[in-house]
N, C-alpha and C positions, 0 to 999 in steps of 0.2 A: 673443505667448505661444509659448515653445515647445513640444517632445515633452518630457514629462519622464522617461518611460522607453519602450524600446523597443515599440511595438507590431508585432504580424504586419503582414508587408507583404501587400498583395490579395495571393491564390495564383491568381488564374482562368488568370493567361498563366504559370503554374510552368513546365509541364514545354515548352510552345515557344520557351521562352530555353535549353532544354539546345541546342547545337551537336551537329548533325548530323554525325558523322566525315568528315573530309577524305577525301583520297586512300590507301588502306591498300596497300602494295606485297610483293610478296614479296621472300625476302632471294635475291638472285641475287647480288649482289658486298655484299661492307662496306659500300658508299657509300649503297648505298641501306635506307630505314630506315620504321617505321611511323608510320602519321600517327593523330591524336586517338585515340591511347591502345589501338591494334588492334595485337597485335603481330607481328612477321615471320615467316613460315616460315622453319624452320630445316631443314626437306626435300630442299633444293637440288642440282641436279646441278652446279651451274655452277660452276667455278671462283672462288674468294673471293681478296679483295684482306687485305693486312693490316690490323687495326684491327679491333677490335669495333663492330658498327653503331649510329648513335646511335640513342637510344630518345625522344630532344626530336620531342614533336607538333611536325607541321606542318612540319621541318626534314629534312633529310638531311647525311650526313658528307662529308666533301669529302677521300676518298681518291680520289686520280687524278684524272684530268682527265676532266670530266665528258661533252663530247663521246667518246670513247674509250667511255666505259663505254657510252652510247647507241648508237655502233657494234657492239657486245657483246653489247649485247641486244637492238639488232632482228635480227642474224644468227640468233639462238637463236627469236626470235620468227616470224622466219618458217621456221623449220623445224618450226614447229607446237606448241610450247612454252608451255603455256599458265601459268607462274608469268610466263616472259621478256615472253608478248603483256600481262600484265597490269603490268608494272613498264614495261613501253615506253606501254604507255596512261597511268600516271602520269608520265612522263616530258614526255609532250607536254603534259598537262594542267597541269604545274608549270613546262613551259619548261626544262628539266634538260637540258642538251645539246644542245639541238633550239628554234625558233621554238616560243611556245605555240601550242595549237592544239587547243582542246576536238572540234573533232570526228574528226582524228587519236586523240584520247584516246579517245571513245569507239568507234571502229572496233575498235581493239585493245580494248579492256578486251570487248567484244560478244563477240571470238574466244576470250578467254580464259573467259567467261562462259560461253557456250556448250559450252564443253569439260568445264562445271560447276564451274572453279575458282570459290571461294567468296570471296575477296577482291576478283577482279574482278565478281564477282555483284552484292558493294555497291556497289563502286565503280561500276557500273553503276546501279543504282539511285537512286544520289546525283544523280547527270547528269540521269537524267531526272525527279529531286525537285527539281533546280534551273533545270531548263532550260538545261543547259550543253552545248553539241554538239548538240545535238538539243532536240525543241521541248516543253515542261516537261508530262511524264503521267504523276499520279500513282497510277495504277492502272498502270503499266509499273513504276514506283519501287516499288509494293508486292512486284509480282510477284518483282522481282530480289533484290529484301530477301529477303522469304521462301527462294526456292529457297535464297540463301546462311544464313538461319537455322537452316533447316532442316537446314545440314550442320553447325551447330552454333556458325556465327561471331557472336561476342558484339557485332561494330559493328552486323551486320545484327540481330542481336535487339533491341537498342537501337531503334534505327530504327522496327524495325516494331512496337513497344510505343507509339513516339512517334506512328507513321500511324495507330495504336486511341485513344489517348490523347483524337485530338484529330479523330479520323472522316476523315481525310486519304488520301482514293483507297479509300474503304472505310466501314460503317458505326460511328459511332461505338459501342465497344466497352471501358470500363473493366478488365472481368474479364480480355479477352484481354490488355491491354494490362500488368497484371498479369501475369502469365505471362510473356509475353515476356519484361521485363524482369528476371524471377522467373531468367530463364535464362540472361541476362546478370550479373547480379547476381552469381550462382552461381561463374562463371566470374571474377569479382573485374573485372567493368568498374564503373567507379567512378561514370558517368554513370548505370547503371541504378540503383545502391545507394541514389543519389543520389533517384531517381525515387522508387524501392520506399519508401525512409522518408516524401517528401511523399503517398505515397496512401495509408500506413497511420495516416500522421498527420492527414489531412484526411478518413480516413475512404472513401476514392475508390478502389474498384474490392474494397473487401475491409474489412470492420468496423474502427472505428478502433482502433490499438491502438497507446498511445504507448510502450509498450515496444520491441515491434517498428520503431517509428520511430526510436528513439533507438539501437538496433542497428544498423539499417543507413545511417542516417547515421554513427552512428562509422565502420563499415568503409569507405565511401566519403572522409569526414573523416582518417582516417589514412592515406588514399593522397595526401590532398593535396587534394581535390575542394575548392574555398572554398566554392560554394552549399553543400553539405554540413557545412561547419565553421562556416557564419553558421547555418544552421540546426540544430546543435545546441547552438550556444551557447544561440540561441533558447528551448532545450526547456532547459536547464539555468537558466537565467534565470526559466522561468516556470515551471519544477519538472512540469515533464509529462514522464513515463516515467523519469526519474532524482530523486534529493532536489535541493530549490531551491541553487542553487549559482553566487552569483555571481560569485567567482574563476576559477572553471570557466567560465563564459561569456563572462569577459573573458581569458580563453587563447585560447579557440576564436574568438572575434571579433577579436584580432590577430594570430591565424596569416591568416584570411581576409583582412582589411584590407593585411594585408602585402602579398597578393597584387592587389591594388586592388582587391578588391568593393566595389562602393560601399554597399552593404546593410550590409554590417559592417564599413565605415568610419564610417556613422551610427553603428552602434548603441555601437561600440567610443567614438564623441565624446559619446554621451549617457550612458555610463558615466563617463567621465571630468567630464562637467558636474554628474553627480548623487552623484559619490563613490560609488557602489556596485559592490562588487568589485576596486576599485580606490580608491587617494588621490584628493579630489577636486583637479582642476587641468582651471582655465578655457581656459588657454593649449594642454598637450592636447588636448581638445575641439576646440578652435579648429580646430587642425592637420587634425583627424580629419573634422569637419564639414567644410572647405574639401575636402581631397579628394575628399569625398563628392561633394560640390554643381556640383565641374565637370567630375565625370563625369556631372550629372543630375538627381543624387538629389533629392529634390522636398523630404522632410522637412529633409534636411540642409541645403537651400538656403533653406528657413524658421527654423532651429534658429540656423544662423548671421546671416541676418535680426536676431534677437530676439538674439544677440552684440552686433554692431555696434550695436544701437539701447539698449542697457544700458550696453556699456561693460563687457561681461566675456570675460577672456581677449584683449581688443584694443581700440583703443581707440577712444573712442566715435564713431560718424561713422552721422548718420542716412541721411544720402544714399545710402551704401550701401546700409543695413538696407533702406531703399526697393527696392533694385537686387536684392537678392536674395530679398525677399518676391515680387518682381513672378516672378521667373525662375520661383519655385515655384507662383504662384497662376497663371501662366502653363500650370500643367501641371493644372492644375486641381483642387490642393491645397485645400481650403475652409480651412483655419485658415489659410494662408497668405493666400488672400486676404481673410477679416478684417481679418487684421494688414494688407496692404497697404492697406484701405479707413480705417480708423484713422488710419493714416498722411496719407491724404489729408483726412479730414474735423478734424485737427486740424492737417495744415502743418506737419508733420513730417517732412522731408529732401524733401520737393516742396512744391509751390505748393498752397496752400488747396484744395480743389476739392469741395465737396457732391456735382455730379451725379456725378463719378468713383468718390467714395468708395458712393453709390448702386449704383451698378453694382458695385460688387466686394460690397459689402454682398448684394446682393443674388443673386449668384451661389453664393455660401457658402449664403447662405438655400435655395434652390433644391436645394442637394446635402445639406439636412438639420442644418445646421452651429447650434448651439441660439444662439450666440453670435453671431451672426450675424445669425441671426432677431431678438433681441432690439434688436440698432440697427439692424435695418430698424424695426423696429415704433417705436423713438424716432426714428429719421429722418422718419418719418411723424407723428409726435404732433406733431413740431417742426418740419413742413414743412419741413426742410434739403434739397436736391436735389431735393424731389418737391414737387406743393402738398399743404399740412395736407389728412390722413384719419385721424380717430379708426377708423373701421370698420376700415379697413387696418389700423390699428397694433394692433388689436386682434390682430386676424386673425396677421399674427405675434410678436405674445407668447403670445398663445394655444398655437400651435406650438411657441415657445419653453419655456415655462411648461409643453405635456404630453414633454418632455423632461428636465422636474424642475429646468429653470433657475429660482432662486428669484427674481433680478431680476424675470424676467418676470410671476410671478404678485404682485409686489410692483404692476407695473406697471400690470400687468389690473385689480387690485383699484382703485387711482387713479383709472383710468377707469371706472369703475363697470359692468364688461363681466365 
């Protein structure tokens, strides 16, 4: 069986899948450029190369020859220069001219740090949030966040919304963690917009209020942010803080999918499998779901399961449908491993097997799965994989059956329980 439309995925790990910002550098020459979305001072004393700097996270421009520029700025660096000791700390830390060499990285960035430059404050920070150079303390990581927040830099506010968020070197703290990122936000960093919408929407750190979610997801969603563009699609789908709108939801889930989200590469193939918001088209789906599925996606990797074992959108092959129910119920998907237990108790693309389909059965049962419950509670009336137990099977249909499966209370009644 599959999803037949998008559910919320868990939020408990939301905001510890946001990335941490890289390395943020100051602009000393063109070549060098900001990393995860922090952008460069434009302050500089330093002679510029021609060429505007690139603005691509995580990347730098490749004006000149990158040795040369490293000579250029450890001269400037050691003459006490705390933009240059902070770009030469990124320097080592990236390998840019030089052997990498994190604890070179954080020597320098410590110098520039200390001079209160605010870029090497995070950057310092991160180091010791990672244990890169030095040895991982996240109460030295809060400290350096802060000092640089507190001058008002948007990576470091991020950051230290993310160390409240999640009690990281510090007590756990919703409301500050709100703020913080209230401050980053402000400043148009798209990570924090990004945050600010799931705790208005979840109701975390500040009353829920799915308007204010559906706000600052768009401003983050219109910078490009994909977890912000899968989850407004989300809100536009399920009609929370804007009118239900499933064209709108399926724009916004293939701007994200474009970008490989695997979250709205599901939801973008279960639109296409359910014709809503779009033409239905199996073969679509298909596409959308396989992307999903080997980057992970647990639903996607069931969805396409229940493809392969229909014969829709490709064509029919149960062996498969086996191969990637397993990959999902592997992740501890409970419909998925239904479906994989199904599979086995009737010899469909594997070998017959009761005791196996038991165990999968029974593992769905366990995480609540009503369907589940119910053929355990028939594996049990029918002694398949286990020996015959009326009491047992009682026991979950019962379960099943206060889940409002009518099977089961059909079941219950037969046995006279």
């Amino acid at each position: 069986m599959p999803m037949l439309f998008p559910e919320a995925a868990a939020r408990g790990e939301r905001l510890t899948r946001l990335s941490k910002p890289a390395f943020a550098i100051g602009l000393l020459t063109a070549a060098l450029c900001a990393h995860a979305g922090i952008q460069p001072d434009v302050d500089t004393e330093f002679p510029q190369t021609n060429g505007a700097p690139s603005r691509e996270v995580g990347q730098s421009a490749h004006q000149g020859d990158a040795r040369a520029q490293f000579i250029l700025i450890r001269r400037a660096a050691e003459q006490g220069h705390g933009a240059a000791q902070n770009s030469l700390g990124w320097m080592y830390a990236n390998g840019r001219g030089v052997d990498q060499d994190d604890q070179e990285a954080v020597r320098w960035y410590r110098k520039a740090a200390e001079q209160g430059y605010a870029q090497a404050q995070l950057n310092l920070g991160f180091m010791y949030d990672e244990g890169r150079g030095v040895g991982k303390d996240d109460q030295e990581a809060l400290r350096w966040y802060r000092k640089a927040a507190e001058q008002g830099n948007a990576g470091a506010q991020f950051n230290l919304g993310q160390m409240y968020v999640s009690g990281q070197g510090v007590g756990k703290d919703e409301r500050e963690a709100l703020a913080w990122y209230r401050k980053a936000a402000q400043q148009g960093d798209k990570r924090a917009q990004d945050a600010l919408g799931w705790m208005y929407a979840n109701g975390i750190g500040a009353d829920k209020d799915d308007q204010q979610a559906v706000d600052w997801y768009r401003k983050a969603a219109e910078q490009g942010d994909a977890d912000a563009q899968t989850q407004l699609g989300q809100m536009h789908f399920d009609g929370r803080g804007v009118n239900k709108d499933d064209r709108e939801a399926v724009m916004w889930f293939r701007k994200a999918a474009e970008q490989r989200h695997a979250e709205a590469q599901f939801y973008l193939g279960t639109m296409y499998h359910t014709g809503q918001g779009v033409a239905k088209d199996d073969r679509e789906a298909v596409r959308w779901y396989l992307q999903a599925a080997e980057q992970g996606e647990a639903r996607a990797q069931n969805d396409l399961g229940w493809m392969f074992e229909e014969g829709q959108g490709v064509a029919k092959d149960e062996r498969a449908a086996v191969q990637w129910y397993r990959k999902a119920a592997e992740q501890g998907l409970s419909l998925a491993q239904d479906n994989l237990a199904f599979m086995y108790r009737s010899g469909r693309g594997v070998d017959k097997d009761d005791l196996q389909a038991v165990m999968w059965y029974r593992r769905a049962a366990e995480n609540g799965h009503a369907t589940a419950q119910f053929h355990l509670g028939l594996m049990y009336e029918q002694g398949r994989g286990v020996t015959r137990d009326d009491r047992q099977a009682a026991i979950w249909y019962r379960k099943a059956a206060e889940q409002g499966l009518a099977e089961a209370v059909s079941a219950l009644a037969k046995l006279g329980r």
